[in-house]
N, C-alpha and C positions, 0 to 999 in steps of 0.2 A: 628599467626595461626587463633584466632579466624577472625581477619579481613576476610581473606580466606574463611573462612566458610560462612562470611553476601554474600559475592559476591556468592559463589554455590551459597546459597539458594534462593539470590537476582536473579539472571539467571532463575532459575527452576520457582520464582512465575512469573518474568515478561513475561516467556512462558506461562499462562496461561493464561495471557490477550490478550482479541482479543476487534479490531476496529471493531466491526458489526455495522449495520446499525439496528434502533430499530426495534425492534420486531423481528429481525432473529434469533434463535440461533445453535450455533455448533452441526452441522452433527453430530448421533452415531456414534460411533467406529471410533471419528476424529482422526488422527494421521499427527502431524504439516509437511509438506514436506517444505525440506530446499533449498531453492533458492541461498544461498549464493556464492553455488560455483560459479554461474555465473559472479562474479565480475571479478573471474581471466579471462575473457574476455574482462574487459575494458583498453584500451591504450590510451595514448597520442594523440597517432597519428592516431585515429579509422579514417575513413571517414564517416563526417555527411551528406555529401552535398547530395543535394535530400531528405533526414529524410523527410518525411511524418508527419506533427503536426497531432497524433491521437486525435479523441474525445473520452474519457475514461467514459463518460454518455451516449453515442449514444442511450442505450437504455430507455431513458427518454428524448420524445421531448419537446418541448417548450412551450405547454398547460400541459403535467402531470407536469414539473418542475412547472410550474406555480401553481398548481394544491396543490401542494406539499406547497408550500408556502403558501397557502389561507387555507390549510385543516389540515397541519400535519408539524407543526417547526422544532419537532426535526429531521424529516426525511428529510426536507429540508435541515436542516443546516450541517446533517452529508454531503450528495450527495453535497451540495454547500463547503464543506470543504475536501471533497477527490478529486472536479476537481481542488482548491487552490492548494491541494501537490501533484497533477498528473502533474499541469501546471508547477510550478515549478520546476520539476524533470530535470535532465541534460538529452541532447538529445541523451546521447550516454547510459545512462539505457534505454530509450526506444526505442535504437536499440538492445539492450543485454535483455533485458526483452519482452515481448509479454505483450500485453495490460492484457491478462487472469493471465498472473504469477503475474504482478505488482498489479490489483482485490486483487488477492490471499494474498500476502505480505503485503498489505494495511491494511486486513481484519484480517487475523492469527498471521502475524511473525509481532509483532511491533516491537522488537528490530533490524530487519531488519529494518523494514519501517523508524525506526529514522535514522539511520545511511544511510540509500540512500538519505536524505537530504541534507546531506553533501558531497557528491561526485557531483562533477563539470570534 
């Protein structure tokens, strides 16, 4: 029973952690929206072909990244570590997910964000 009880509570604080990028913080009257259902659209047999490789930085061109590096590490290194787990993603979350939902999941739901790692 107790074990039960670390997991609730374990669920509840790990909702409260969010992936921001430094200096941002959580919107008032933020309330987490949950992405998950979207899984039960992922199949086997989806069709990739054609998948479009999105750039999930588009809006940091290649002087502010740069920029970013020479001025501000941690901001670099966050932005340089969510195109890592954006690249990495399987190509059929980023037919099931929109560039803005997966931002989103990246940033709020980490325990999303862990377990979309692991879907191939």
């Amino acid at each position: 029973m107790i074990w039960i009880l670390n997991i609730i509570s374990g669920f509840s604080i790990a909702q409260t952690e969010y992936n921001l990028p430094p200096g941002e913080s959580v919107p008032q009257n933020f309330v987490l929206r949950d992405y998950s259902y979207k899984l039960d659209e992922l199949t086997d047999s989806m069709n990739t072909t054609g998948a479009e490789k999105q750039d999930f930085l588009d809006f940091l061109n290649y002087d502010q990244l740069d920029s970013l590096k020479q001025n501000d590490g941690s901001k670099f290194e966050y932005y340089n570590n969510a195109r890592k787990y954006f690249d990495n993603l399987s190509i059929r979350l980023k037919i099931v997910y929109s560039k803005e939902e997966l931002w989103y999941i990246y940033k709020y739901d980490t325990q999303l964000s862990s377990l979309l790692k692991n879907i191939w």
